[in-house]
BANU-40377 format. One record per residue (C-alpha): residue number from 1; residue in one letter; x, y, z. Coordinates in Angstrom, 2 decimals, always signed. Example, Ala and Ser with C-alpha at 12.3 -4.5 7.8 and 13.67 -1.06 7.14 Angstrom:
{rec 1,a,{+12.30,-4.50,+7.80}};
{rec 2,s,{+13.67,-1.06,+7.14}};
This chain:
{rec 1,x,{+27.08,+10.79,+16.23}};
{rec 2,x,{+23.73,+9.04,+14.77}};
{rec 3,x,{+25.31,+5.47,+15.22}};
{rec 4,x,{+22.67,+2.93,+15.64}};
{rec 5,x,{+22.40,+0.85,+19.13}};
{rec 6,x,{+19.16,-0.61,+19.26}};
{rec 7,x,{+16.38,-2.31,+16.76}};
{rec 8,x,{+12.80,-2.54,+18.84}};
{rec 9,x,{+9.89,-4.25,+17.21}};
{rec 10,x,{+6.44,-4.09,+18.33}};
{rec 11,x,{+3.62,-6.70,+16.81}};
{rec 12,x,{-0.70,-6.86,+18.57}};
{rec 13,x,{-2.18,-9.71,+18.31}};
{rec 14,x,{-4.83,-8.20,+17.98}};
{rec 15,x,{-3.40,-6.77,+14.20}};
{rec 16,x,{-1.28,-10.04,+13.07}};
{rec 17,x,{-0.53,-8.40,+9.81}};
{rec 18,x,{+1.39,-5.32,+11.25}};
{rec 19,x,{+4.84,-4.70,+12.85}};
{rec 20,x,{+6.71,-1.40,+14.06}};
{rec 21,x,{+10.24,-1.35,+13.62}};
{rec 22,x,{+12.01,+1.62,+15.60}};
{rec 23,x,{+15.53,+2.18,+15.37}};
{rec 24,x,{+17.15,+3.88,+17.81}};
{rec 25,x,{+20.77,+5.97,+17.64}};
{rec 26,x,{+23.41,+6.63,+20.49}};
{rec 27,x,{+22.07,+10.50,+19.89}};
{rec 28,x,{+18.86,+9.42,+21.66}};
{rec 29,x,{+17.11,+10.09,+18.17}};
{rec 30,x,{+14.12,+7.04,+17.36}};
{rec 31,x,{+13.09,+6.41,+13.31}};
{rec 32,x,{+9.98,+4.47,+13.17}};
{rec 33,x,{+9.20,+2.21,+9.88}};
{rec 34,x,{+6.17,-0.35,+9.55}};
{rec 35,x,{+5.40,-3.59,+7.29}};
{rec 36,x,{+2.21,-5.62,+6.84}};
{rec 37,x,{+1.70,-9.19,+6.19}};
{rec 38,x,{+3.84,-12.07,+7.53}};
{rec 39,x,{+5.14,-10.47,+10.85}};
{rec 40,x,{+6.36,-12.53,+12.85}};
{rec 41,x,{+8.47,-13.92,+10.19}};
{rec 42,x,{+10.32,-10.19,+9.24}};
{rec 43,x,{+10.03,-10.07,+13.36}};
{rec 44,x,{+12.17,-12.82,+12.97}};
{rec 45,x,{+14.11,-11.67,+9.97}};
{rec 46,x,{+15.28,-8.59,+11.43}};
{rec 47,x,{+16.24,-9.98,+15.13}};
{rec 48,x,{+17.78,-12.69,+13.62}};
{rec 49,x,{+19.70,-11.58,+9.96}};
{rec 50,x,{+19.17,-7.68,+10.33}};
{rec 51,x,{+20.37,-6.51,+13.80}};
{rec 52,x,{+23.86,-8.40,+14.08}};
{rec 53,x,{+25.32,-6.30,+10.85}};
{rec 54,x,{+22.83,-3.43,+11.65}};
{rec 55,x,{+23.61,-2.38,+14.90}};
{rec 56,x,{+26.73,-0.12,+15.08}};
{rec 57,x,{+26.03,+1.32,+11.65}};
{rec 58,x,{+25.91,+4.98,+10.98}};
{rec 59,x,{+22.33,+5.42,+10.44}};
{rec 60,x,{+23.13,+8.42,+7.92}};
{rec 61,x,{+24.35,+6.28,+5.29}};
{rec 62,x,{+20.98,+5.05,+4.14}};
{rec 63,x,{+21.66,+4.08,+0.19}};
{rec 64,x,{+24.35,+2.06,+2.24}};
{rec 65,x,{+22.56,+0.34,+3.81}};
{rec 66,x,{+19.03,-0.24,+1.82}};
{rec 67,x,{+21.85,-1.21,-1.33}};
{rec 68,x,{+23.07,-4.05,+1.91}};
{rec 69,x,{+20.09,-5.08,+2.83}};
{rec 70,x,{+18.58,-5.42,-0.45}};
{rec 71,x,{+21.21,-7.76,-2.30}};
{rec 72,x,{+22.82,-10.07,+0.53}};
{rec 73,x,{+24.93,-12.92,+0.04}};
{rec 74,x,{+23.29,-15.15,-3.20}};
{rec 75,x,{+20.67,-12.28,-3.26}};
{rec 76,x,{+16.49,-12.03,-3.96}};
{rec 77,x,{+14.43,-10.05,-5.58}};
{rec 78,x,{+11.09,-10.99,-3.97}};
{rec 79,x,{+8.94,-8.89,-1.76}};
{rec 80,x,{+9.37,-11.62,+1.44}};
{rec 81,x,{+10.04,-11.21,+4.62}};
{rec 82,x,{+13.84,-9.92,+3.97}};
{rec 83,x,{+12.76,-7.44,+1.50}};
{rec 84,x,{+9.90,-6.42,+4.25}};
{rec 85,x,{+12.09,-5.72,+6.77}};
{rec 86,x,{+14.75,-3.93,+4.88}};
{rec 87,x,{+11.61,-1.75,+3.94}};
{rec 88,x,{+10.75,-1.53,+7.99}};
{rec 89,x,{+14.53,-0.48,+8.38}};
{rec 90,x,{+14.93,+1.70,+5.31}};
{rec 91,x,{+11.47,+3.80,+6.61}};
{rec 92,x,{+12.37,+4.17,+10.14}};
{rec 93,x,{+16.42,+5.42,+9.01}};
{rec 94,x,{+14.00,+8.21,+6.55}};
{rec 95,x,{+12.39,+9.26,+9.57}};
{rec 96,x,{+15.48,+9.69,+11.73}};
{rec 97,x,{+17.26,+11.66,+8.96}};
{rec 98,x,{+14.37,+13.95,+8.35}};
{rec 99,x,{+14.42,+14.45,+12.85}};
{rec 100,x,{+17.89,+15.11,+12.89}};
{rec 101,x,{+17.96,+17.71,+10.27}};
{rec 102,x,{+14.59,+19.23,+11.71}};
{rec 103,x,{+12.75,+18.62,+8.15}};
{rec 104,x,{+9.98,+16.76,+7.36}};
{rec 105,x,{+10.69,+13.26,+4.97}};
{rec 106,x,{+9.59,+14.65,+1.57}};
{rec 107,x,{+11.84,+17.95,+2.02}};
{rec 108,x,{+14.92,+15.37,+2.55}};
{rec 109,x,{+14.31,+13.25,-0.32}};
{rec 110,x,{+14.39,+16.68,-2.30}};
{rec 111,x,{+11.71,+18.77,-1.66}};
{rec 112,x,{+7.61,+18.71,-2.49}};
{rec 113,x,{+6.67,+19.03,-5.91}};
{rec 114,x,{+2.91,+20.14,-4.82}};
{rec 115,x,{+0.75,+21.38,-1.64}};
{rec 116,x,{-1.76,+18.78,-1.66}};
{rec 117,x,{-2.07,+15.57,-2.84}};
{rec 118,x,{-5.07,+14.25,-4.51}};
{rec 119,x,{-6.56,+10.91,-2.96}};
{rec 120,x,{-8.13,+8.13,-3.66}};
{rec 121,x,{-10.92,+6.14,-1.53}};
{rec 122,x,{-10.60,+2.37,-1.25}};
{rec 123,x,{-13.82,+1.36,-0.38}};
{rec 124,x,{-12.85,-1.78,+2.65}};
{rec 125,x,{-14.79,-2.34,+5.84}};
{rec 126,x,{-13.25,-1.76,+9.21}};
{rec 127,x,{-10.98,-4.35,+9.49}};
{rec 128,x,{-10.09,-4.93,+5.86}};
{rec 129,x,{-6.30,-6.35,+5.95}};
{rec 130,x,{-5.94,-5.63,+9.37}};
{rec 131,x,{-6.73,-8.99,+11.16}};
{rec 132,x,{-6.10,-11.49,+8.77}};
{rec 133,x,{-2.54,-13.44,+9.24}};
{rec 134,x,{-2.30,-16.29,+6.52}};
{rec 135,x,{-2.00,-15.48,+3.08}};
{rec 136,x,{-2.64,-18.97,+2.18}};
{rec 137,x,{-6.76,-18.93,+3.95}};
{rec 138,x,{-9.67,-17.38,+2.50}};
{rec 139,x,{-10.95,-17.35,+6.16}};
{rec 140,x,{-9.80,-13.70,+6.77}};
{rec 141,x,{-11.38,-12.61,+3.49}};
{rec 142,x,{-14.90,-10.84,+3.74}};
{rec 143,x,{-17.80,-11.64,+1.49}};
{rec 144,x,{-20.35,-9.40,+1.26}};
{rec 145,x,{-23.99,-10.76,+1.67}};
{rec 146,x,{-26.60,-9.46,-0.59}};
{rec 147,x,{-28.71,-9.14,+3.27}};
{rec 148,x,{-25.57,-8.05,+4.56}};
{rec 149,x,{-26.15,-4.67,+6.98}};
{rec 150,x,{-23.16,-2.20,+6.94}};
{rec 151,x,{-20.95,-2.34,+10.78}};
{rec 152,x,{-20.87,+1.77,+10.51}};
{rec 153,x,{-21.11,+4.84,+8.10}};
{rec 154,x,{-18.27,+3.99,+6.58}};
{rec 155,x,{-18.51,+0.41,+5.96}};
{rec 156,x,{-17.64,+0.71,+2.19}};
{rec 157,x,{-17.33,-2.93,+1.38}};
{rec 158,x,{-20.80,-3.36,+2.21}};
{rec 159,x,{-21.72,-0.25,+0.41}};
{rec 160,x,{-20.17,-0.74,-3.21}};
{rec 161,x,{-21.36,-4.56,-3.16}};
{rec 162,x,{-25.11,-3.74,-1.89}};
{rec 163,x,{-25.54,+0.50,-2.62}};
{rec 164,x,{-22.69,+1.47,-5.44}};
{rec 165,x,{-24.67,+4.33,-6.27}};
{rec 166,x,{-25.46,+6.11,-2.55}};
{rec 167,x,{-21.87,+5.34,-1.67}};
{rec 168,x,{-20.67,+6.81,-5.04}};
{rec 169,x,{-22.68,+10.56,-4.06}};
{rec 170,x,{-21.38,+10.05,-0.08}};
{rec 171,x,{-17.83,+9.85,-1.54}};
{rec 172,x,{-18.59,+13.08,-3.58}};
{rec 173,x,{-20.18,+14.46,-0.84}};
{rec 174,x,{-17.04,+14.15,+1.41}};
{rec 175,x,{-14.49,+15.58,-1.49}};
{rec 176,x,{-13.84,+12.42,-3.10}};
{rec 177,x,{-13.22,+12.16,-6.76}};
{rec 178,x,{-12.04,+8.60,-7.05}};
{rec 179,x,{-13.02,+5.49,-5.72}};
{rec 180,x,{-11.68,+1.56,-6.00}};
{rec 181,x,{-13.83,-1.54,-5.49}};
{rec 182,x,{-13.73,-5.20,-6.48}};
{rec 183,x,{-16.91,-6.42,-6.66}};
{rec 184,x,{-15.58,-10.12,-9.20}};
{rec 185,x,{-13.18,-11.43,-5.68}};
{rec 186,x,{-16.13,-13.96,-4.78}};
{rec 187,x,{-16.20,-15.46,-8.11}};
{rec 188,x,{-12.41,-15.70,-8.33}};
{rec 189,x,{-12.03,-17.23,-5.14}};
{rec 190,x,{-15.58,-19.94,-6.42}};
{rec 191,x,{-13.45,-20.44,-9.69}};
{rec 192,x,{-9.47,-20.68,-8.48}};
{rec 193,x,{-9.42,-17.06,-10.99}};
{rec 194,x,{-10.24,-19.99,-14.20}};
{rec 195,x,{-13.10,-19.06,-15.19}};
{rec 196,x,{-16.13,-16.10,-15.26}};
{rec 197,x,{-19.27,-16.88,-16.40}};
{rec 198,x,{-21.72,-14.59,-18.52}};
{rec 199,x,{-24.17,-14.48,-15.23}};
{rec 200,x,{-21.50,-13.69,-12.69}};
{rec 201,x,{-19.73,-11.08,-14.86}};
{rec 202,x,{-23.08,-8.59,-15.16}};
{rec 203,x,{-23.18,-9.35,-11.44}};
{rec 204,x,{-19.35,-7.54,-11.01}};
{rec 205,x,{-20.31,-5.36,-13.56}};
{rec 206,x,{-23.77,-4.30,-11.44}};
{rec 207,x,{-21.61,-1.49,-8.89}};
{rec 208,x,{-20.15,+0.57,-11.75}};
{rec 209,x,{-23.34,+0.47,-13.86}};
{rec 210,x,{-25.03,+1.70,-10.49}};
{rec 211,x,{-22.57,+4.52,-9.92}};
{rec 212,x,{-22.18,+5.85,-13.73}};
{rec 213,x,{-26.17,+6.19,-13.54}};
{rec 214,x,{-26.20,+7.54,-10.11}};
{rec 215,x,{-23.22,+10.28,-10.55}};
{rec 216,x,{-22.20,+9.91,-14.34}};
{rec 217,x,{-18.55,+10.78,-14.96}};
{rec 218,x,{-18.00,+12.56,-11.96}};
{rec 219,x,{-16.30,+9.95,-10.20}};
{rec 220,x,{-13.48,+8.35,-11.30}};
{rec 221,x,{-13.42,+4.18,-10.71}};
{rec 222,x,{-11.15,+2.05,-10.31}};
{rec 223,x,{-10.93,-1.90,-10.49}};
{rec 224,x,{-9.34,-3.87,-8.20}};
{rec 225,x,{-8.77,-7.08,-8.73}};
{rec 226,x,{-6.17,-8.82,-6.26}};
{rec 227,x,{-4.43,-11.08,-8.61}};
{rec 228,x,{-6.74,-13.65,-8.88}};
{rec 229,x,{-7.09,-14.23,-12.47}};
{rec 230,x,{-6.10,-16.22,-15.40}};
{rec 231,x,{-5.19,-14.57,-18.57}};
{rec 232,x,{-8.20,-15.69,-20.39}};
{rec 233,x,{-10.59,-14.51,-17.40}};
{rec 234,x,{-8.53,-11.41,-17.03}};
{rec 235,x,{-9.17,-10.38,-20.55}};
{rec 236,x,{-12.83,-11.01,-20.51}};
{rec 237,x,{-13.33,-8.96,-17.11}};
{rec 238,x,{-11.03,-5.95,-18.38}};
{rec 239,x,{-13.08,-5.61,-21.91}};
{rec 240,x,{-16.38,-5.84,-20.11}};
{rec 241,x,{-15.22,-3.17,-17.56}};
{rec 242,x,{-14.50,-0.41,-20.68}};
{rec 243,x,{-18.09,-0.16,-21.32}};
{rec 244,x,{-17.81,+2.06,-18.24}};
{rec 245,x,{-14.80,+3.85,-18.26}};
{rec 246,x,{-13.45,+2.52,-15.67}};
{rec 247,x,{-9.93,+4.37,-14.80}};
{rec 248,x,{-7.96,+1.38,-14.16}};
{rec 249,x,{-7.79,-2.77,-13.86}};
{rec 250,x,{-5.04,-3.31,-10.86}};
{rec 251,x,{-3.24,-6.41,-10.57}};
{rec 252,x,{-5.43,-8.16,-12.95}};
{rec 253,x,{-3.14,-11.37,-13.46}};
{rec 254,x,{-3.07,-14.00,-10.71}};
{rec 255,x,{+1.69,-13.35,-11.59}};
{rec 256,x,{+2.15,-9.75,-11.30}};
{rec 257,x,{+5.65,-10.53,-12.88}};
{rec 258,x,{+4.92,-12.14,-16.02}};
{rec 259,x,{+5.78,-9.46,-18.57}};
{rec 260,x,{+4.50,-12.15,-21.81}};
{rec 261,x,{+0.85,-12.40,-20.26}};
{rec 262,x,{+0.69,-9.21,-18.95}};
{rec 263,x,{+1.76,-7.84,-22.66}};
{rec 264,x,{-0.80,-10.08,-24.47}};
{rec 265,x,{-3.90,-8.64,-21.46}};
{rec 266,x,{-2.47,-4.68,-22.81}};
{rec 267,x,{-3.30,-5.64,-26.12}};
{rec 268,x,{-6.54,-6.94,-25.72}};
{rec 269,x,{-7.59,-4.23,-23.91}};
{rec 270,x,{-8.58,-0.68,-23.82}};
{rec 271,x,{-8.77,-0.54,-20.00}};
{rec 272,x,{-6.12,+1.09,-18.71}};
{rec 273,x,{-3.85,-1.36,-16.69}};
{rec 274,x,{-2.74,-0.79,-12.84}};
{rec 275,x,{+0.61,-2.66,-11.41}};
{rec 276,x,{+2.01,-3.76,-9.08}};
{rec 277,x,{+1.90,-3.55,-5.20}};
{rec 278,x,{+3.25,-7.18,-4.97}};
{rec 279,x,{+6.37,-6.47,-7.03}};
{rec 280,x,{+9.78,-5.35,-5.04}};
{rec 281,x,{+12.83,-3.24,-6.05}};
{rec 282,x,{+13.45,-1.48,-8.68}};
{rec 283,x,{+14.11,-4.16,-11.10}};
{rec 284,x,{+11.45,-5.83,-11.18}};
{rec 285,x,{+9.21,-2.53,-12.15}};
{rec 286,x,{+11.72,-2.01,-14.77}};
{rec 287,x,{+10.99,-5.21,-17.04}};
{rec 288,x,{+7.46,-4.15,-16.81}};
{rec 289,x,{+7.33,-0.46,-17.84}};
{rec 290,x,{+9.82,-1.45,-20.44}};
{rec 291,x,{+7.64,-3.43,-21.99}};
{rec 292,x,{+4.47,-0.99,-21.84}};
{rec 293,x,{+2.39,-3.43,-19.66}};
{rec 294,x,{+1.46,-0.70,-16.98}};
{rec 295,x,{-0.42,+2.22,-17.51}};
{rec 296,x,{+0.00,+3.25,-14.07}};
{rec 297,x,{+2.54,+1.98,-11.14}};
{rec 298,x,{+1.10,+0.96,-7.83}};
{rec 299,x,{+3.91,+0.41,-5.36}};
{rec 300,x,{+3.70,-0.65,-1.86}};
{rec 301,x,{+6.32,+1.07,+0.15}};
{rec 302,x,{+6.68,-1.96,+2.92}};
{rec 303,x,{+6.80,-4.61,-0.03}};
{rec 304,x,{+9.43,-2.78,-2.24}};
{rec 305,x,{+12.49,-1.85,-0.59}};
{rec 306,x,{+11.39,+1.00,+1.39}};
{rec 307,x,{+11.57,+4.72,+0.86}};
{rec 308,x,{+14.83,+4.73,-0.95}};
{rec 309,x,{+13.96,+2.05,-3.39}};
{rec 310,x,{+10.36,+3.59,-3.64}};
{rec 311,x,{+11.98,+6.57,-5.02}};
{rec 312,x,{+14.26,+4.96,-7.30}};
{rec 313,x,{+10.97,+2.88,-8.86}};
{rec 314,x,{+9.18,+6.65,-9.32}};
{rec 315,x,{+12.18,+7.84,-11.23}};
{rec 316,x,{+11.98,+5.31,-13.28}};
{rec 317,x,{+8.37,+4.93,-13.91}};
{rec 318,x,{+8.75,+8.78,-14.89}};
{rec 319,x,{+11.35,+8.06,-17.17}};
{rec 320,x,{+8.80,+6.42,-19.34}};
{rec 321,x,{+5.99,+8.57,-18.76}};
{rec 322,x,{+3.87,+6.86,-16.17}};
{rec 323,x,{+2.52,+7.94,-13.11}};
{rec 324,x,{+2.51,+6.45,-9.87}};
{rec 325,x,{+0.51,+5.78,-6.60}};
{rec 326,x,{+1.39,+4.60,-3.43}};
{rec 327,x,{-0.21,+2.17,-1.79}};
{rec 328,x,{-2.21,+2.47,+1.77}};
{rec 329,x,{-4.81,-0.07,+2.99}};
{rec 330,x,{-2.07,-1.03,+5.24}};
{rec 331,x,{-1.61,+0.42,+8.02}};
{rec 332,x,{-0.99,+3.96,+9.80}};
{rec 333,x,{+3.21,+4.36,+9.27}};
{rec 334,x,{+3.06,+3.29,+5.80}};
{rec 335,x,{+0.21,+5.50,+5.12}};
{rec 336,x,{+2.53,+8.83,+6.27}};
{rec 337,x,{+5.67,+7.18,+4.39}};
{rec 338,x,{+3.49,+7.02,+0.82}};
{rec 339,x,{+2.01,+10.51,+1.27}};
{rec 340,x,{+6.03,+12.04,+1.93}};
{rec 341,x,{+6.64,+10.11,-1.15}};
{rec 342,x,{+3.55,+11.73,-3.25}};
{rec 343,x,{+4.36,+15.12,-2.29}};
{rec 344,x,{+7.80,+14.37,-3.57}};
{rec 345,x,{+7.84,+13.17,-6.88}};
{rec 346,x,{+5.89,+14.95,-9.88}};
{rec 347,x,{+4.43,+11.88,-11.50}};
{rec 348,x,{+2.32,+10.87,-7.97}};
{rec 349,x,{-1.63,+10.94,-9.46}};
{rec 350,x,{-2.92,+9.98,-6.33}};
{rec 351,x,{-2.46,+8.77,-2.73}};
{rec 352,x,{-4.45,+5.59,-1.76}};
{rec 353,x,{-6.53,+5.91,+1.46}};
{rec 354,x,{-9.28,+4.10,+3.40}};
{rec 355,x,{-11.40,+6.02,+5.03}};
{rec 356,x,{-13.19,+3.36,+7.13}};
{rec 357,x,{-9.25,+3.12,+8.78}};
{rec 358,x,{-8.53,+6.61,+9.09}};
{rec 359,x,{-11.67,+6.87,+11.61}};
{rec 360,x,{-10.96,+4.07,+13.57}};
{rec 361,x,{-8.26,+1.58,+13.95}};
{rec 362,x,{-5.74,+4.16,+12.31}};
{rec 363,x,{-6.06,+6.92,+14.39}};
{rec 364,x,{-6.25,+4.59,+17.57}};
{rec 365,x,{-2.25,+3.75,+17.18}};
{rec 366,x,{-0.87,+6.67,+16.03}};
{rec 367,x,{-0.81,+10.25,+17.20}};
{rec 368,x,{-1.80,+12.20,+14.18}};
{rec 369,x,{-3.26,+11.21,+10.87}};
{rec 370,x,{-2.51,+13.30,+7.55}};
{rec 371,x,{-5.10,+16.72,+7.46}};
{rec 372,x,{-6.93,+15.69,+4.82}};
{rec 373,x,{-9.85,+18.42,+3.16}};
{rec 374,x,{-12.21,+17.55,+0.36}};
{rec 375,x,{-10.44,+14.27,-0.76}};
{rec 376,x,{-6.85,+15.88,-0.39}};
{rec 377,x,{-4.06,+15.61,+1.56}};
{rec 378,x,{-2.43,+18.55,+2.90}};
{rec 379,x,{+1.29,+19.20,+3.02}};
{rec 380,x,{+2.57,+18.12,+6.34}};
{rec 381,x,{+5.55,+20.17,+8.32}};
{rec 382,x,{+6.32,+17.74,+11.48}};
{rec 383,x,{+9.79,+16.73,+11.15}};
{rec 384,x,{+10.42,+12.93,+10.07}};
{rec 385,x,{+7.45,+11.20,+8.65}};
{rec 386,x,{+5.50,+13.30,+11.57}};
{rec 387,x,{+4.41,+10.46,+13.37}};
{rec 388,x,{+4.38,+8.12,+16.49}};
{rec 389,x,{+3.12,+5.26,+17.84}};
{rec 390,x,{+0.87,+5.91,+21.09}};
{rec 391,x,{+2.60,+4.98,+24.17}};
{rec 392,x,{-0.06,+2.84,+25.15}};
{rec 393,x,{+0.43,+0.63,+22.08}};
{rec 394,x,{+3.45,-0.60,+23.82}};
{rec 395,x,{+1.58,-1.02,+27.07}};
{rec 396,x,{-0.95,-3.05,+25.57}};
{rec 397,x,{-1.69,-6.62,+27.57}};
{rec 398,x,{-1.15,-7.83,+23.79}};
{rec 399,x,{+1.88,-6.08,+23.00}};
{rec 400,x,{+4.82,-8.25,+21.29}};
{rec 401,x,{+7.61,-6.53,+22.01}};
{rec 402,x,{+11.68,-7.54,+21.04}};
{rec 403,x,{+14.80,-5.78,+21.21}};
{rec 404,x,{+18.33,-6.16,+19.63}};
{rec 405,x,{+20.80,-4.28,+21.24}};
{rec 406,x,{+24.56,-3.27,+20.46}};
{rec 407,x,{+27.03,-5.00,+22.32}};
């Protein structure tokens, strides 16, 4: 049988943005998913609204139960804390099924449509998303000091704020064709995202002059800018940025989901427009490609509804001709869940990774990292999403650990 008997979470405090879900079946068989932000509340979500219908269900019937999960009783169509932890669930039943059948996660949803997948370097510090708990604080957010002196080699907020153009030729060096920054955050968060003046926009504009001169066209970047902006400001930043080819503006628009501004910042733009991580289920994706706002479809595999809704929200995007990208600067179990995705579907450009993570805090909780060789991802052949949490993040004096068991 594969029924399902127990639901274990694990939360550090020492990483309040993460939680491990692991579902376990009367087989002995253990899935493992992961979520970021708000933990203790989809802690609390699953323990509390999750587990009681959960447990006892077959854990093969996964469209069953991501379809449950994700319209309940008067329904939502947010990426909160019960769309985060049908995600958590929906990962961890993927990497069950892919165990039981022997198979890794991509060859279950249907097979790999490539050998490698291209990646992406988002250029964070060490600790970039990993510590900070409140979404509602700018305490957790880093801003970079002109004096500022980089915590390690691969301190790459420091770098693309300070040195654009050196970190630019040590991407390149290391395989890397693409790179995303966001070099206008402190002038959103000195403004409330109202307002950019002339002065501070050449300053956000300094990094990509620095790398076009430094390495020309031969690396592709990317804008980030975290939602933080009014339409007004948003258009002013995105038409500055296309003196420099820049690749893509992501999540330009301080409302992700508002298809009228979003339409009016595609017209007044050539810069190619990036969307959204914060956006869950299918649904929601759908009003926005029909409407031609995105030019490319980020989606965050903890924030939309998981593996099975991930896939649905690549269909689609292919339907209309748009590629997509997974998001990482997450953590470790998400990371492995987006890459299965990418070597799934044909319209994955890239796969998002940090590599300040991968050589630290990433590869401290998990037991293998993706093989990655000159900025690509090889294709992986560990059953499941290939991938566990150490046993010593359980033992950990700072382990959070909760369990629902059938009855």
């Amino acid at each position: 049988m594969s029924v399902i008997e127990k639901i274990r979470t694990v939360r550090l405090e020492e990483f309040p943005n993460l939680i491990w879900v692991e579902v376990e079946t009367d087989d002995g068989l253990t899935g493992l998913g992961e979520v970021w932000r708000g933990a203790a509340a989809v802690e609390a979500a699953i323990h509390h609204d999750v587990a009681p219908w959960l447990l006892g269900q077959d854990s093969r019937r996964i469209e069953f139960i991501s379809h449950t999960l994700l319209t309940p009783y008067l329904g939502f169509h947010s990426s909160g804390a019960e769309t985060r932890a049908a995600s958590a669930v929906d990962i961890a039943l993927w990497d069950l099924f892919g165990k039981r059948c022997g198979i890794p996660v991509y060859q279950a949803l249907g097979g790999a449509s490539r050998s490698e997948v291209k990646l992406y370097n988002t250029c964070s510090g060490y600790r970039y998303n990993a510590q900070s708990s409140s979404p509602f604080s700018s305490a957790g957010r880093r801003l970079i000091r002109q004096e500022e002196r980089p915590q390690g080699p691969y301190d790459d907020q420091v770098a693309f704020m300070n040195q654009a153009d050196v970190l630019a030729k040590s991407l390149l060096d290391e395989g890397f064709q693409v790179m995303k920054i966001w070099p206008f955050d402190p002038f959103a968060l000195s403004s409330g995202g109202n307002d950019i003046s002339g002065e501070d926009l050449e300053r956000g504009l300094e990094p990509f002059r620095k790398i076009r001169e430094a390495v020309g066209n031969r690396m592709e970047v990317m804008c980030e800018l975290h939602s933080y902006w009014n339409l007004s400001s948003a258009v002013r930043i995105c038409r500055a940025l296309e003196r420099y080819d820049v690749f893509w503006a992501e999540d330009a628009l301080c409302k992700m989901d508002d298809e009228d501004a979003l339409d009016r910042l595609h017209r007044s733009t050539r810069t190619p427009l990036c969307g959204s991580e914060t956006l869950a289920g299918a649904v929601s994706f759908r009003r926005m490609l029909s409407r031609g706002v995105f030019d490319y479809t980020m989606l965050d595999l903890g924030w939309c509804g998981g593996l099975t809704e991930g896939r649905k929200i690549a269909d689609l995007a292919d339907s209309y001709r748009v590629p997509v990208a997974p998001h990482d600067c997450t953590g470790p179990v998400l990371l492995w869940a987006g890459m299965h995705l990418a070597f799934h579907c044909s319209n994955a450009i890239f796969m998002e990774v940090v590599r300040a993570n991968l050589a630290t805090w990433y590869r401290d909780l998990v037991d293998v990292l993706p093989e990655i060789h000159m900025g690509r991802a090889m294709l992986p052949d560990r059953p499941g999403l290939g991938v566990c949490l150490k046993p010593e993040v359980k033992q950990r004096p700072d382990a959070i650990l909760r369990e629902s068991v059938r009855r």
